[in-house]
C-alpha positions in Angstrom: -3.2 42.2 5.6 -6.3 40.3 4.9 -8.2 38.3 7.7 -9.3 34.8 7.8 -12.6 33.1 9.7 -12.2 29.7 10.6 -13.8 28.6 7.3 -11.9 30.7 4.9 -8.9 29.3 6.5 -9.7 26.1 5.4 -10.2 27.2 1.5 -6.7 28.7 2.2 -5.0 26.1 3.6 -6.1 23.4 0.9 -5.6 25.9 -1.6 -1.6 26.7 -0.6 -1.0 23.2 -0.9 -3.0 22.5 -4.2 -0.9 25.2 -5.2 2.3 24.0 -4.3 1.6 20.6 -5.6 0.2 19.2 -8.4 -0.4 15.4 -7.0 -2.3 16.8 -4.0 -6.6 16.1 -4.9 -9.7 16.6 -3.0 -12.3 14.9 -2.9 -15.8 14.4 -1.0 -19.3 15.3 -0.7 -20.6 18.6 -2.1 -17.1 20.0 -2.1 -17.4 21.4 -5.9 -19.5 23.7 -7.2 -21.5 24.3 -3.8 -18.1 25.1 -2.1 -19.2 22.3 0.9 -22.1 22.0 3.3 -20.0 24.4 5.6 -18.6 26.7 3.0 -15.3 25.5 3.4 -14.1 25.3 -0.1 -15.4 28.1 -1.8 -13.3 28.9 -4.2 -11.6 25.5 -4.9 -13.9 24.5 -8.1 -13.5 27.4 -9.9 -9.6 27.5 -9.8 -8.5 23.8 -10.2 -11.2 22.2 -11.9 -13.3 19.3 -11.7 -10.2 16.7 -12.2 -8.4 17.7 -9.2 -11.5 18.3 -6.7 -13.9 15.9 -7.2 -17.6 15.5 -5.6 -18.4 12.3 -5.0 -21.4 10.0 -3.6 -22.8 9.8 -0.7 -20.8 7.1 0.7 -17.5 7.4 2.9 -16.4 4.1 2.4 -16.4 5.0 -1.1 -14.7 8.6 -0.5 -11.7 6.9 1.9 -11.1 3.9 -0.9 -10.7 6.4 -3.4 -8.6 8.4 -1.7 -6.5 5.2 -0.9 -5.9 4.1 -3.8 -5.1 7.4 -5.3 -2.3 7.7 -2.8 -0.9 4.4 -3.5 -0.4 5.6 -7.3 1.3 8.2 -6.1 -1.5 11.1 -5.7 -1.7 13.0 -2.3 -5.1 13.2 -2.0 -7.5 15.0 0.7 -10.4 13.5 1.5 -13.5 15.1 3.3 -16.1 13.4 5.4 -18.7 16.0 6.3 -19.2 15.1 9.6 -16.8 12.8 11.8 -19.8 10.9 13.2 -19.0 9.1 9.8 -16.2 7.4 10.4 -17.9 4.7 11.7 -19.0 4.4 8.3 -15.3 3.5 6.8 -13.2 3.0 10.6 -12.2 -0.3 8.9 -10.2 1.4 5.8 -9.0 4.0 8.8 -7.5 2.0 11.9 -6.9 -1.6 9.9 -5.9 -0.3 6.3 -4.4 2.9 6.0 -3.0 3.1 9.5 -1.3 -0.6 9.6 -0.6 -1.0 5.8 3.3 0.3 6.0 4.0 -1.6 8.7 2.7 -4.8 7.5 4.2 -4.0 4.4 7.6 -3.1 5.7 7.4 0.2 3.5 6.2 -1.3 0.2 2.8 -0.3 0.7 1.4 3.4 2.4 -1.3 5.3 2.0 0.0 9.1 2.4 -3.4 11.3 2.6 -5.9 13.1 4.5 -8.9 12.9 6.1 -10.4 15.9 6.8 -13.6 16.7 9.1 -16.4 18.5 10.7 -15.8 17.6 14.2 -18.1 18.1 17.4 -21.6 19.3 18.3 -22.8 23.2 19.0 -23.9 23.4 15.6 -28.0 22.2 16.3 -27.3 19.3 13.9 -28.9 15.5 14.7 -27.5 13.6 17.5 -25.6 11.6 14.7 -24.4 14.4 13.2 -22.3 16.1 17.0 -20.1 13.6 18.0 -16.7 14.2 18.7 -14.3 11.0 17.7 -11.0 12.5 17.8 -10.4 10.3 20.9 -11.0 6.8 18.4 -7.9 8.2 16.0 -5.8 8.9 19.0 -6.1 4.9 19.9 -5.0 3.8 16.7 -0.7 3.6 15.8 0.0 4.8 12.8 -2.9 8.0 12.4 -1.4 11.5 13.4 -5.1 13.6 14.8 -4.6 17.4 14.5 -7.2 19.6 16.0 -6.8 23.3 15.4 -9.2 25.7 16.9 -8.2 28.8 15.4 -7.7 30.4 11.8 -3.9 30.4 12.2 -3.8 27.1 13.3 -5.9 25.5 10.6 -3.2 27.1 8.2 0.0 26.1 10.0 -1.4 22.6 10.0 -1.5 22.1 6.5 2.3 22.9 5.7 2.9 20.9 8.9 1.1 17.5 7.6 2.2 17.8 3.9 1.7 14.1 2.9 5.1 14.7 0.7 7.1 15.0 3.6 6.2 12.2 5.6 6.4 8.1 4.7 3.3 7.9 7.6 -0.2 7.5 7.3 -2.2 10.8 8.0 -5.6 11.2 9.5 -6.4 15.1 9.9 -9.6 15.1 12.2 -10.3 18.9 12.2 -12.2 20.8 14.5 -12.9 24.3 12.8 -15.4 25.4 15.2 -18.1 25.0 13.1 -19.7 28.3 14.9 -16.5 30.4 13.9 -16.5 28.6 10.2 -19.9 29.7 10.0 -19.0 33.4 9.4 -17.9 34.7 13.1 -14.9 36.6 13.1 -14.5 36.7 16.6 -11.3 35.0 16.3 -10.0 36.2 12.3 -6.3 36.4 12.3 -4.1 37.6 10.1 -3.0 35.4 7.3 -0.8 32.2 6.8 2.0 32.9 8.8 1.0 35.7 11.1 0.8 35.1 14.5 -3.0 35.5 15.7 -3.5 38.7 17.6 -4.1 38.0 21.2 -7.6 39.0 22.9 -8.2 42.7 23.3 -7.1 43.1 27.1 -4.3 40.8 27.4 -2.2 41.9 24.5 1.3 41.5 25.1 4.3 43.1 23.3 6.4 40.9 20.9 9.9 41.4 20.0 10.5 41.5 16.2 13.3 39.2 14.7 15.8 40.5 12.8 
């Protein structure tokens, strides 16, 4: 079976649910054509088009409203901000809009999307550009923060935060070691589904189900 870096586990996961449902979109900086600053969505252009992923300006307040108000008429979209140091950009639309709208609302109102992101330094980028800010999402009632650090992981996560399934808000801060996503295969696993073989010395025997 085929293996998956960190990176090509995120083209896969975005992919299986594009697949499964036409109402899910993406949209964000550099995500067409160039297949994203990290080469995260390579792949994505080429099968579903410009209408359904869609590069946008260089603004993330613009990227989030967009995304918001494609989810209130009744789009599930995916939103990328390249790095999470940007959030500061658009935290208002984050912790006071799409976290606290349902509740205000009592239901009539929800903005079911998410927010993907580059998260964390080791990568040599600017100062601005290596912050982690997982630990701002965490604060705030109403965001759900998944973190997955391995190829498996990233994968599971998707089918486990499909914005269909849930009436909550979704904020998907995603740390894909940028170091892995960057081409190491150090820790590939097999794909969606498998579980991710363990490190050559501790391997440890698993009984089949039947």
């Amino acid at each position: 079976m085929a293996e998956l870096t960190c990176r090509e586990a995120v083209a896969a996961a975005i992919a299986q649910e594009m697949r499964r449902d036409p109402a899910v979109v993406f949209l964000g900086e550099d995500i067409g054509a160039a297949g994203g600053v990290f080469k995260t969505t390579v792949g994505l252009f080429e099968e579903f088009g410009p209408v359904r992923v869609r590069d946008t300006p260089i603004s993330e307040q613009a990227i989030v409203g967009a995304a918001m108000g494609a989810a209130m008429t009744g789009l599930r979209p995916i939103a990328e901000i390249m790095f999470s140091d940007f959030f500061a950009v658009c935290w208002d639309l984050v912790a006071n809009e799409i976290a606290k709208s349902r509740y205000m609302t009592n239901g009539q109102v929800s903005f079911p999307l998410v927010i993907r992101s580059a998260n964390g330094g080791g990568a040599r980028f600017g100062a601005q550009h290596s912050q982690s800010i997982e630990n701002w999402a965490m604060m705030i009632p109403g965001l759900k923060v998944v973190a997955p650090s391995n190829p498996a992981d990233i994968v599971g996560a998707a089918g486990g935060l499909d914005p269909r399934s849930r009436s909550g808000d979704l904020l998907r801060a995603e740390i894909a070691l940028r170091r892995q996503g960057a081409g190491s295969r150090r820790r590939a696993c097999r794909q969606a589904g498998d579980r991710e073989d363990p490190p050559r010395g501790r391997r440890r025997r698993h009984r089949r189900a039947r």
